[in-house]
MARGUGU-774115 format. One record per residue: x, y, z of N, C-alpha, C in turn; residue in three letters. Coordinates in pm, whole numbers, plus 32768, in hexadecimal, padded with zeros to 4 digits. Layout:
! residues N
XYZXYZXYZALA/...
//
This chain:
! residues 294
ECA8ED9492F7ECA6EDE0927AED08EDA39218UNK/ECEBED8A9182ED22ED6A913AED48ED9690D9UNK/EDA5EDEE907CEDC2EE45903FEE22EE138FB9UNK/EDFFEE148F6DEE4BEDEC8ED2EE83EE7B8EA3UNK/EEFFEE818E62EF37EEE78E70EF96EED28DD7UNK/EF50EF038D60EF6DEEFD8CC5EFDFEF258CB2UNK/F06CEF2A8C4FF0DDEF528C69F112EF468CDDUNK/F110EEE78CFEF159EEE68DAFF207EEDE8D90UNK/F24CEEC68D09F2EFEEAE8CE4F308EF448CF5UNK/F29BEFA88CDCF2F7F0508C8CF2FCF0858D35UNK/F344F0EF8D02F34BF14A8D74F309F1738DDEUNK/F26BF1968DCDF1F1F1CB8E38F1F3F1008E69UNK/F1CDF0C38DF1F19BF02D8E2EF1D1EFEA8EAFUNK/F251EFF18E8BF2D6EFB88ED0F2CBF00C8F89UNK/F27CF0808F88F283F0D69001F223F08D903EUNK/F197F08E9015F127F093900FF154EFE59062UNK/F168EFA68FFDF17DEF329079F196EEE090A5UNK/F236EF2E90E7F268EF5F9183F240EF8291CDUNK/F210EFEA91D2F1AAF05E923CF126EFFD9249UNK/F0EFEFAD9209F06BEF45921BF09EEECB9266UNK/F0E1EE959240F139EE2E9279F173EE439315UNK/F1C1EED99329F1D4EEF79398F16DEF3E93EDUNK/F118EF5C93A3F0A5EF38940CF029EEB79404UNK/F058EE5E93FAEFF1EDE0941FEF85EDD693AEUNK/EF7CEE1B9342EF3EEE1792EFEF26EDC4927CUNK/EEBCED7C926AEEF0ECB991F9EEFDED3D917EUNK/EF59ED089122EF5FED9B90A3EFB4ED159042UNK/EF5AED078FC9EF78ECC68F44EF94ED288ED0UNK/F00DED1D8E98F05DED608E2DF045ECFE8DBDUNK/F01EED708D61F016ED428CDDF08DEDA58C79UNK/F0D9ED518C21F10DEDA28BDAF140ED3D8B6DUNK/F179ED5D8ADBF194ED078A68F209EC778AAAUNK/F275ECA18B05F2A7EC4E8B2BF2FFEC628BBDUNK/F2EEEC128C1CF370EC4F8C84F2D9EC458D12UNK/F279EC438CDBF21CEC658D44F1D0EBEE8D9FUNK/F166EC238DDBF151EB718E08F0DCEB288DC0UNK/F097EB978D4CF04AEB4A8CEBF0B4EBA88C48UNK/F0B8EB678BD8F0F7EBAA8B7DF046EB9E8B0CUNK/F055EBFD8AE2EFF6EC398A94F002EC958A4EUNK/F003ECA989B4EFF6ED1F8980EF6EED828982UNK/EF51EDE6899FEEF2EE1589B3EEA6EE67893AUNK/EF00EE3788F0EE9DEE4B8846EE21EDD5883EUNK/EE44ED538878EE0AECD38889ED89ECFD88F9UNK/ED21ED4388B6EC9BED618902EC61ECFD8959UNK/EC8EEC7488D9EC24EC0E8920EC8BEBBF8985UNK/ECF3EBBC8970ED26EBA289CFED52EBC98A53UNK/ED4FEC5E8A57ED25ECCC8AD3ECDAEC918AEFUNK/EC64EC768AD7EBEBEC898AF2EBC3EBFD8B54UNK/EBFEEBAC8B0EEBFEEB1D8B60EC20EAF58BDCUNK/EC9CEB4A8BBEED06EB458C27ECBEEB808CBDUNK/EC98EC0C8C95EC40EC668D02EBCEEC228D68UNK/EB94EBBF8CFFEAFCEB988CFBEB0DEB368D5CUNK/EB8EEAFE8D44EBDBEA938D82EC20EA998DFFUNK/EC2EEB218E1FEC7CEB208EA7EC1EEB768F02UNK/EBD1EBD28EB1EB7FEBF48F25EB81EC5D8F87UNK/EBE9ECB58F1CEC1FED1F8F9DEBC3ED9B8F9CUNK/EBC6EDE8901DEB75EE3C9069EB7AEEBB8FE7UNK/EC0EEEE28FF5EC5EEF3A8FB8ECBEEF0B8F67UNK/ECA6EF918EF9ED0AEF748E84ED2CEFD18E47UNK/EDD4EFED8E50EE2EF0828E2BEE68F04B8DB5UNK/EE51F0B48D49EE89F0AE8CC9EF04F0E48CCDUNK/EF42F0C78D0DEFFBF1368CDDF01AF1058C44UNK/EFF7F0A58C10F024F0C28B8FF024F1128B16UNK/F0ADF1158AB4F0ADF1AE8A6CF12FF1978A21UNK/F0DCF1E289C4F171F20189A1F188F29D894AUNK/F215F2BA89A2F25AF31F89AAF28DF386895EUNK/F2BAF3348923F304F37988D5F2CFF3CB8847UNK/F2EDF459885AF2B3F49A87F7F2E0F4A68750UNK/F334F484875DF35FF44786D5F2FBF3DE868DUNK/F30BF37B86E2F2D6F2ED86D3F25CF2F7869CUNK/F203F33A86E8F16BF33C86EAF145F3BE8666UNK/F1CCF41F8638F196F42B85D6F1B3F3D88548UNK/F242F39B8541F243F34B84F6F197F2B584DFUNK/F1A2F2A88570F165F243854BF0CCF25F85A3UNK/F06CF2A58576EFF2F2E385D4EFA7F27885A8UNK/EFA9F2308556EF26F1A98549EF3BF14185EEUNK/EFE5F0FC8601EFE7F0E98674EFD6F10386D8UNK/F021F1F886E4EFFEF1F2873DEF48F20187A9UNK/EF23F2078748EE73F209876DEE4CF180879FUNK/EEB3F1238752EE87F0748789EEBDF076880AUNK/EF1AF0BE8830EF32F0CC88D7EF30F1108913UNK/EEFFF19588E6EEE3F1EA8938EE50F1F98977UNK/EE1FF1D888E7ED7BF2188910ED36F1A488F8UNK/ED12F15988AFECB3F0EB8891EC98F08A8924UNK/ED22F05C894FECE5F00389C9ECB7F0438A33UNK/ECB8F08A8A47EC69F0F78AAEEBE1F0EB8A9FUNK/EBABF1068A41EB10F0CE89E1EAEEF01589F6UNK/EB39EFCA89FEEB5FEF718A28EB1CEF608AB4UNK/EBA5EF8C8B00EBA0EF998B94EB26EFE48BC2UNK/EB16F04B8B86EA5EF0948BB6EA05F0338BBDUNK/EA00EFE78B48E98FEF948B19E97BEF238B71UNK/E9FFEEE88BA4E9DCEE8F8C16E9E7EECF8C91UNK/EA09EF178CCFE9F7EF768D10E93CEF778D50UNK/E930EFAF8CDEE884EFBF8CDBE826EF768CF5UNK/E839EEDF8CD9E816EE688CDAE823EE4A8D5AUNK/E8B0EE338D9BE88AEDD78DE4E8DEEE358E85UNK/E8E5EEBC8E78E8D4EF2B8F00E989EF568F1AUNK/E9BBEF0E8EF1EA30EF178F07EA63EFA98F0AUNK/EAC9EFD58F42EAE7F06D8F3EEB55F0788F09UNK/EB79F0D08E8FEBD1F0DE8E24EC12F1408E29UNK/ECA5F15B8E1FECE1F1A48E12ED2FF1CB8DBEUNK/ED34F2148D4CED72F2568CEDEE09F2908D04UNK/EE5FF25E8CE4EEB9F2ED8D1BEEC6F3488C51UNK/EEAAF3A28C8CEEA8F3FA8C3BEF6DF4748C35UNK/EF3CF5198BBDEFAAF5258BCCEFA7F5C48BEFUNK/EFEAF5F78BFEEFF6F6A08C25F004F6D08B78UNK/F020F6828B1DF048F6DB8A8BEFD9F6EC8A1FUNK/EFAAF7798A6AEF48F7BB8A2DEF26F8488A63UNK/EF86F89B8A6BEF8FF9308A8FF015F96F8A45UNK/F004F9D88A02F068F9ED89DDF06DFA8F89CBUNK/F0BFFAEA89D9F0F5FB7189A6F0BCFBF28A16UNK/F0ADFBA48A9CF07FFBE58B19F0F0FBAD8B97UNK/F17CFBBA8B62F1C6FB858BA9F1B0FB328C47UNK/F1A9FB728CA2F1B2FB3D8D36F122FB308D7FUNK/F0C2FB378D42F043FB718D6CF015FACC8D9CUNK/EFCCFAE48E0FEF7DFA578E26EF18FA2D8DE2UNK/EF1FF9C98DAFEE8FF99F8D6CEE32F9488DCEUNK/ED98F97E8DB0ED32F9218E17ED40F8D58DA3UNK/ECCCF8538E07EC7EF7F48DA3EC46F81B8D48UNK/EBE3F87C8D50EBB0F8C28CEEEBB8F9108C87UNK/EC67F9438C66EC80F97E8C56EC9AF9488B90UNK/EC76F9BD8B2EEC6AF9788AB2ECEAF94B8A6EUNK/ED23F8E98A4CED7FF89E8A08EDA7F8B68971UNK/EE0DF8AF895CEE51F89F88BAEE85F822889DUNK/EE60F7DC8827EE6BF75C8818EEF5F78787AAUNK/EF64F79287A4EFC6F7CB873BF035F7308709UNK/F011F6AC8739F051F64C8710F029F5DF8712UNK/F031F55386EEF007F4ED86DAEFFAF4B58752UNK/F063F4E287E0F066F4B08859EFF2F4CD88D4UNK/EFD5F57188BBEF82F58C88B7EEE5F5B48896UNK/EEEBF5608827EE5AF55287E0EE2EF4BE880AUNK/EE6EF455882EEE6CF3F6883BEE4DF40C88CAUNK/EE77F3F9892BEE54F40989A8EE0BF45B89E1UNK/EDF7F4C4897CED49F4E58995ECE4F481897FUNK/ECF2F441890BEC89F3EC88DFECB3F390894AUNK/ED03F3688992ECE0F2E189FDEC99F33F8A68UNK/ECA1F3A48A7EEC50F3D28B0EEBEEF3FE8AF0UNK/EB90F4138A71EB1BF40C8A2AEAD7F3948A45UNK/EB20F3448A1DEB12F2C789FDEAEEF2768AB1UNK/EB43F2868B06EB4EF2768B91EACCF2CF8BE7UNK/EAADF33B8BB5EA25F38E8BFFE9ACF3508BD9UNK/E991F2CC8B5DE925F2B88B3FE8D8F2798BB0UNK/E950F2448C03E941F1C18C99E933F2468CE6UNK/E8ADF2508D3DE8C2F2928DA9E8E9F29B8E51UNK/E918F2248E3BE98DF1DE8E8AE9D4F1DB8E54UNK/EA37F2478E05EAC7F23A8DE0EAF2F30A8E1FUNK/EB78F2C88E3AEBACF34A8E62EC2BF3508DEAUNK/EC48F3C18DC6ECC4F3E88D68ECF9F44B8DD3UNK/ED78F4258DC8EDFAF48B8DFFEE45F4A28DD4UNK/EE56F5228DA9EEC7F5728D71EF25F5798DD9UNK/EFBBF5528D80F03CF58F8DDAF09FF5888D81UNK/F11EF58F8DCDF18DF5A68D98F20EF52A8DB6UNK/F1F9F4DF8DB6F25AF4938E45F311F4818DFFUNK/F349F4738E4CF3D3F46E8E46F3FEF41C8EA6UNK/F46CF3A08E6FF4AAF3508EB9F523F2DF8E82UNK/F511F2638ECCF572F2198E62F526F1688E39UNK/F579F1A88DC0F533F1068D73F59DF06E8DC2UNK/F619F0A68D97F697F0378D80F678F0078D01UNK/F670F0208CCBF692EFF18C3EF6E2F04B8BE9UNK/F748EFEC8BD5F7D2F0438BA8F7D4F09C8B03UNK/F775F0438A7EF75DF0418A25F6E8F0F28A15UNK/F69EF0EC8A70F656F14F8A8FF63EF19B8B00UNK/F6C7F2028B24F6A8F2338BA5F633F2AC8BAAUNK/F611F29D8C25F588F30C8C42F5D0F3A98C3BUNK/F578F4198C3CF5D7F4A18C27F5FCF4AE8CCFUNK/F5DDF44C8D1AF63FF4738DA4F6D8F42C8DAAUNK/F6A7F3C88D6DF74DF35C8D3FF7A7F3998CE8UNK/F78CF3EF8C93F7E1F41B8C4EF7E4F4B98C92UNK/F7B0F5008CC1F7CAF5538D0FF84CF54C8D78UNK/F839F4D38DA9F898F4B98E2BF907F4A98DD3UNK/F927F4308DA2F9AEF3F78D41F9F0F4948D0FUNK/F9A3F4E38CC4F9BEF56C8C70F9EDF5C78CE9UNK/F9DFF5B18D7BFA04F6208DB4FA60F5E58E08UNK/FAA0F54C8E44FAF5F5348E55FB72F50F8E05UNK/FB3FF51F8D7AFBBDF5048CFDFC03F5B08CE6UNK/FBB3F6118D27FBBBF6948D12FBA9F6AB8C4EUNK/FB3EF6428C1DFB41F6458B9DFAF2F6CE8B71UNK/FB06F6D98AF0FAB1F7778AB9FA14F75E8ADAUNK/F9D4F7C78B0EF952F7CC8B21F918F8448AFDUNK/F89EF8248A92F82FF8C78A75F80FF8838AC0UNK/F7C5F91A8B12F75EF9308B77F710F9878B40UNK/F6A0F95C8B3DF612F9A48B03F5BCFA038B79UNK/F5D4FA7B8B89F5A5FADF8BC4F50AFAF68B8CUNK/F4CFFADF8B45F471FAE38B02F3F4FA648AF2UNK/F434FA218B2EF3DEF99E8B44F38BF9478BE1UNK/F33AF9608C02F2FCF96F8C84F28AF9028C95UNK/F2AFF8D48D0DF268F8538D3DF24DF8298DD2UNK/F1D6F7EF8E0EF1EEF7CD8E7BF1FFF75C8EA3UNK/F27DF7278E9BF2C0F6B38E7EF2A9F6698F17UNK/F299F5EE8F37F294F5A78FA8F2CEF5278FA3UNK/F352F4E79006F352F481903AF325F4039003UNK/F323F3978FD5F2ACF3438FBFF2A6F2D99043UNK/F30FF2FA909EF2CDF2B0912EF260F31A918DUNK/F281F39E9171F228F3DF91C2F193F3EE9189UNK/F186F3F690E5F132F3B790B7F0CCF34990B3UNK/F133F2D990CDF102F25190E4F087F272918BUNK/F0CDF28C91D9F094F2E39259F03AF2EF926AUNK/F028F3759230EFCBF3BB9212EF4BF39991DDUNK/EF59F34E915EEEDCF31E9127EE98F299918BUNK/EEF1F27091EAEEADF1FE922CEE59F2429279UNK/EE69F2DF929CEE08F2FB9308EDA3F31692BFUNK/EDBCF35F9251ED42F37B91E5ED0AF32691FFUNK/ED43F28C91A6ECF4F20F919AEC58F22F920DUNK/EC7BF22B929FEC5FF20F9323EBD1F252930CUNK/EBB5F2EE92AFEBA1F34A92D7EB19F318920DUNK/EB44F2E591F8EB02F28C918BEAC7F31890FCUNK/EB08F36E90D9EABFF3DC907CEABCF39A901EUNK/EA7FF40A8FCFEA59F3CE8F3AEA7EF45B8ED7UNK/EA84F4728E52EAC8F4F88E0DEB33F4EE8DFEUNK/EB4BF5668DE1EBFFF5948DC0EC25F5C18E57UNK/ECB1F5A58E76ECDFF5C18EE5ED8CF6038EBCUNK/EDB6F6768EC2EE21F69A8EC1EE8FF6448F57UNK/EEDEF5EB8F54EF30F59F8FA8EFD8F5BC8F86UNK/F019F6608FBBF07BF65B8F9EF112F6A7900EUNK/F15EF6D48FFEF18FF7409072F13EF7D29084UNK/F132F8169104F0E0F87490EFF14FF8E990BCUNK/F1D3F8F2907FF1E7F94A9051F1FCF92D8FACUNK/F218F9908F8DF23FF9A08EEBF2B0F9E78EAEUNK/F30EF9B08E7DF37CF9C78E75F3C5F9948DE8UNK/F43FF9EB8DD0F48BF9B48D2DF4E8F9568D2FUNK/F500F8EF8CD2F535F89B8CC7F5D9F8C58CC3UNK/F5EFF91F8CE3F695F96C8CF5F66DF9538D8CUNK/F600F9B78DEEF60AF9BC8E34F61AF92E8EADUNK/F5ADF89E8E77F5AFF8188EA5F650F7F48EA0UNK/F691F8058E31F708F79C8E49F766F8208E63UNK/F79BF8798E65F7CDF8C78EDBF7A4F8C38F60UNK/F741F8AD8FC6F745F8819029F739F7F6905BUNK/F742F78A8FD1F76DF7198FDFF814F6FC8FEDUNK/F838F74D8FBFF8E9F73E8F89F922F7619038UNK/F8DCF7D5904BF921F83B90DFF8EEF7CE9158UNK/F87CF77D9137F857F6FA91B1F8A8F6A691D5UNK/F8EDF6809161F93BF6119122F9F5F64E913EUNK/F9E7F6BF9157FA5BF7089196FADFF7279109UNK/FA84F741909EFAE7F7448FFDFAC2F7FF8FDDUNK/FB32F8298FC5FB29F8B08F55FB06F8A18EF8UNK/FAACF8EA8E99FAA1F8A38DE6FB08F91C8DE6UNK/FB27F9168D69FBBCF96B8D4DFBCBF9418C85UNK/FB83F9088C5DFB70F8E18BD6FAEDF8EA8BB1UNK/FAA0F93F8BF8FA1BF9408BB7FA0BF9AF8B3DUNK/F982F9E68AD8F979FA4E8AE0F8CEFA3D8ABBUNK/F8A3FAB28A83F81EFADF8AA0F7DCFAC88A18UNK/F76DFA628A21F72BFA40898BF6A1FA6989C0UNK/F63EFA56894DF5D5FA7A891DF5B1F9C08902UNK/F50EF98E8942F4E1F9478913F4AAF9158899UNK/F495F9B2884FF472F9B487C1F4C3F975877BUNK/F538F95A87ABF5A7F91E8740F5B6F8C88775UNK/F58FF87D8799F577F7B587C2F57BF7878772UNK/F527F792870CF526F7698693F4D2F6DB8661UNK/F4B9F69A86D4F477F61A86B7F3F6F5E7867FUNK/F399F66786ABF314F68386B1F2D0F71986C2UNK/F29BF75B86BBF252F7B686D8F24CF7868774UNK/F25DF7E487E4F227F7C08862F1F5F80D88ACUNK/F1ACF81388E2F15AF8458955F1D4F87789CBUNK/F1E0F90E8A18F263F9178A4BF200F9478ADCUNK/F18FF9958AB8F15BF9AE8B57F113F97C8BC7UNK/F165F8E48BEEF137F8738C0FF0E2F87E8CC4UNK/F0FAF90B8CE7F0EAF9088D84F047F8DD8DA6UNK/F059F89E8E1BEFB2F84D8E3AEF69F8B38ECAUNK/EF0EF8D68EBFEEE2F9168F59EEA4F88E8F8DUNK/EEE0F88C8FFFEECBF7E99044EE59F7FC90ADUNK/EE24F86E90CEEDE2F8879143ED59F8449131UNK/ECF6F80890F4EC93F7B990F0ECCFF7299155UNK/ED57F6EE9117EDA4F66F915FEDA7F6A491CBUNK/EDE4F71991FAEE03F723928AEDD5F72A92E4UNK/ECFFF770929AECA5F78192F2EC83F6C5932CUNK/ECA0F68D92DAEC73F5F392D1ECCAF59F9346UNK/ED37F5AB9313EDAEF5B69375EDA8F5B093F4UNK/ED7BF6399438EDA1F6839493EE30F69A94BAUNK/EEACF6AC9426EF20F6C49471EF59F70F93CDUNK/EFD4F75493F9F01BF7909377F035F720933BUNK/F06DF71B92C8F0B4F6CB925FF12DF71E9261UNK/F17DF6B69246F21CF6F9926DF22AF78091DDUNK/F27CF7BC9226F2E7F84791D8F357F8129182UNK/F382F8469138F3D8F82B90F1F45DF7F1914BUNK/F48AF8109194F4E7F8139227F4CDF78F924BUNK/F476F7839254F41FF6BF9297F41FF66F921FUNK/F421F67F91B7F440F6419144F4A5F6209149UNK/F506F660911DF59AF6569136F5FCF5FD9199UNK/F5BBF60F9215F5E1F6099290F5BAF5509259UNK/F53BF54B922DF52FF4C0923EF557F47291EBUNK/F552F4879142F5B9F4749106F656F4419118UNK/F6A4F499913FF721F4839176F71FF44191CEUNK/F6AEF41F925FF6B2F3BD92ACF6A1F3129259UNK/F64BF32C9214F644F29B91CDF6C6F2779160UNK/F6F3F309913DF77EF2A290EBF801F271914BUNK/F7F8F2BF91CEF87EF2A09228F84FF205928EUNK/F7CBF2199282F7B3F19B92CFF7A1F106926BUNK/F7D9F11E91F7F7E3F0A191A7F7F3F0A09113UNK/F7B5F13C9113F7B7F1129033F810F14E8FF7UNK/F84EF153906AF8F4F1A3901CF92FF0F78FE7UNK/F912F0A0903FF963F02F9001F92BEFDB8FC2UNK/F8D1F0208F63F89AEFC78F1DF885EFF08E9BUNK/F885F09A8EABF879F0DF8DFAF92BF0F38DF8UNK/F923F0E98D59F9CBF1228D13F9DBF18A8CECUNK/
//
């Protein structure tokens, strides 16, 4: 099996493959630079070459971009990377059998705090981040050999210039620096190695649709890094209690929780708890990425 794997520099990419690699899996990374092919993926025809050219079985889009600021300042781009190559990727996809994978996003539920959302369940498009990455998993269902998965993932980049919200989580709770904690903001946040995991069995298991891929609980972003801090063996003692509404960056989507049970029937096993998140988290920063983020 041969697997090309888009954004392989960002955060999900970088998991994705390791976990392929450590299991015996041939897996080609594409990303603008740092990867083992460099490509911008605005460059259709050059995607396109590249793909046509290597031949792989499977092909995971982790690429994206994030940031909700960004994508509303700049929504002409972010559609050039969020959603357009997906349409792209369908299109050869379609052609020539390959099985496509979207990663999609959980931000599109909002003002039903903790509640699980199915696949099915109807969406609010309230930002540029999320209007956009609808249109790539629109765009990704035209291939009916493409699967989209919604999740949440959390982990570490190492990149010092841009830490992930688990990198600055950790740094902020061993500096005992000031921290809002948003009681009001809810997600079913996952791992991106237990992630990585996970979707390989999917892979195995070959669906097609929307697939919710996340922790099976749902929980507030006060509540994630308070039992990150108590893992990590720290008091917060400088925190206090904010409201997501006052983020301020973007309009955002706050009732992020996923009902995972379609994955699990697929599965045949739970998807970790918030507790197993954590647990694994903190195992991966003590077993090495403590010495490598600042």
């Amino acid at each position: 099996m041969k697997v090309l794997v888009i954004g392989s520099t960002g955060m999900l990419g970088q998991a994705l493959m390791y976990e392929m690699k450590r299991c015996g899996i041939k897996v080609i990374g594409i990303a603008r630079s740092g990867a083992d092919i460099s490509c911008d993926i605005v460059d259709d025809r050059t995607l396109s070459n590249i793909i046509l050219s290597i031949k792989p079985q499977i092909i995971i889009n982790s690429a994206a971009m994030v940031s909700l600021a960004k994508c509303e300042d700049k929504p002409d781009y972010a559609y050039l990377i969020n959603a357009r190559p997906a349409s792209i990727l369908a299109e050869i996809s379609l052609k020539t059998g390959i099985y496509f994978i979207q990663i999609s996003t959980d931000h599109y539920y909002t003002g039903d705090c903790n509640i699980k959302h199915t696949e099915e369940q109807p969406i609010r498009l309230i930002n540029e981040y999320g209007r956009t990455k609808y249109a790539g998993e629109s765009f990704a269902l035209t291939c009916q050999n493409a699967l989209v998965v919604r999740t949440n993932i959390v982990g570490f980049r190492n990149k010092i210039d841009t830490p992930t919200f688990v990198e600055w989580a950790i740094q902020n709770i061993k500096n005992n620096s000031p921290i809002t904690l948003f009681d009001d903001y809810f997600t079913s946040s996952i791992h991106v190695t237990q992630f990585s995991s996970a979707l390989l069995d999917i892979i195995e298991k070959r669906p097609s649709g929307v697939l919710n891929l996340a922790s099976s609980e749902v929980f507030s972003k006060k509540a994630f890094i308070c039992a990150l801090a108590e893992k990590m063996g720290h008091t917060l003692t400088n925190v206090k209690i904010g409201s997501v509404v006052d983020a301020g960056d973007a309009s955002r989507a706050e009732s992020l929780g996923l009902d995972v049970g379609k994955a699990e029937t697929l599965l045949g096993y739970k998807l970790p708890n918030l507790e197993e998140v954590i647990t694994s988290i903190v195992e991966k920063y003590e077993n090495g990425v403590k010495n490598e983020i600042r």
